[in-house]
C-alpha positions as CSV (number, residue, x, y, z in Angstrom):
1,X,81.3,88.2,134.5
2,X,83.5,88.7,131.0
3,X,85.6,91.3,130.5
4,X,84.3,94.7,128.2
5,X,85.0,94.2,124.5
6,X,86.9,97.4,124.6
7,X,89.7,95.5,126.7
8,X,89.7,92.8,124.5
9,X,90.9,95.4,121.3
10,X,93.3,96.9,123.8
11,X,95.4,93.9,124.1
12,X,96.2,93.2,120.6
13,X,98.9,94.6,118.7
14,X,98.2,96.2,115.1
15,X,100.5,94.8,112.8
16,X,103.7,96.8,111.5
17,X,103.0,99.1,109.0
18,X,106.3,98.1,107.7
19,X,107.8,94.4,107.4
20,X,111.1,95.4,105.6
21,X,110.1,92.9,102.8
22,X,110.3,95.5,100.6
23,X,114.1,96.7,101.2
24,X,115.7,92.9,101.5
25,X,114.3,92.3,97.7
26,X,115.5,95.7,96.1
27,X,119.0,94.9,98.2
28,X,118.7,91.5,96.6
29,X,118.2,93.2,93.0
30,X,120.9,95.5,93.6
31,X,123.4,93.4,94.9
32,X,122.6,90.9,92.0
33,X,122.5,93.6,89.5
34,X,119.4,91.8,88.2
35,X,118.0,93.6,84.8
36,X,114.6,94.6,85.6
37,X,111.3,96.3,84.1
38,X,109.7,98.7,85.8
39,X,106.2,99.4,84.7
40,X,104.9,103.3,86.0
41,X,101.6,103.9,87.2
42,X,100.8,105.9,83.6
43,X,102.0,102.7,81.9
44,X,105.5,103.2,80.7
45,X,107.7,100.6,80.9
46,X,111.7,100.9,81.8
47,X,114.2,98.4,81.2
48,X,117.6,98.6,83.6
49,X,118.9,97.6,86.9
50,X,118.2,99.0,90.1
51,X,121.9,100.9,91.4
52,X,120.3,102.7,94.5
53,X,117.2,103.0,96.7
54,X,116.3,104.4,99.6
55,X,112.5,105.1,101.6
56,X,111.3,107.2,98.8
57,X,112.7,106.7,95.2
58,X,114.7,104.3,93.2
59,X,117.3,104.8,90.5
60,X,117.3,102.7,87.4
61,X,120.5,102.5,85.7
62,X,120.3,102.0,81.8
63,X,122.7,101.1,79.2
64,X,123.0,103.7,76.2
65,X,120.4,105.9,78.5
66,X,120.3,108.8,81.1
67,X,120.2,106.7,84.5
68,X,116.8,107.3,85.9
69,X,115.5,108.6,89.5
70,X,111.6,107.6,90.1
71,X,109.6,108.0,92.9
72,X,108.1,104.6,94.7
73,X,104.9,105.9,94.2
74,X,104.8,106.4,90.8
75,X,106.2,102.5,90.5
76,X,102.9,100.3,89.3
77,X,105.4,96.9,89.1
78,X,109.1,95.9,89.5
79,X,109.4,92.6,86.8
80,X,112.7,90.6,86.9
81,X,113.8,89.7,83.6
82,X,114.7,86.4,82.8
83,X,117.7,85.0,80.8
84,X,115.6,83.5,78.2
85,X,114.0,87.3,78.0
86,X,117.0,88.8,77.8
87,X,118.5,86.4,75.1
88,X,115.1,86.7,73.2
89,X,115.6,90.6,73.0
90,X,119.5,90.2,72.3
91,X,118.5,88.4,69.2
92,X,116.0,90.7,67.6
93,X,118.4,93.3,68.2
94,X,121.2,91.6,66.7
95,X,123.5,91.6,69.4
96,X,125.7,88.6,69.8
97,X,125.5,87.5,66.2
């Protein structure tokens, strides 16, 4: 005789809502001070570095700009920018010239 089905779904574990993934990369970012863009769910775009974070919001911390508290949810994408980005911007700006 097998067992009911419904023991079967009883002995399985659902997986954790929650791996921590999320915190060990912004920690990473943050410790690194690694310049970021953060793209918002209505499609603005912010360029800075990630200071602080905690369960429900980041802060973004901008040179020549008000440092910036935004909620996780409204965050669409968190884009590392690279050094060849950075440079890119650097020289249409005129900065290091």
């Amino acid at each position: 005789m097998t067992p009911p089905l419904s023991h079967l779904r009883q002995s399985r574990t659902p997986p954790p809502g929650d791996t921590g993934q999320e915190a060990l990369y912004l920690r990473s970012l943050s410790d690194r001070q690694v310049s970021v863009q953060v793209q918002l769910r209505d499609g603005e775009t912010i360029d800075g570095w990630i200071e602080y974070f905690d369960d429900g919001m980041v802060r973004i911390t901008r040179e020549g700009h008000p440092n910036l508290f935004i909620y996780k949810q409204q965050i669409r994408t968190i884009t590392e920018l690279t050094r060849r980005r950075l440079s890119r911007n650097a020289a249409s700006n005129g900065v290091g010239e």
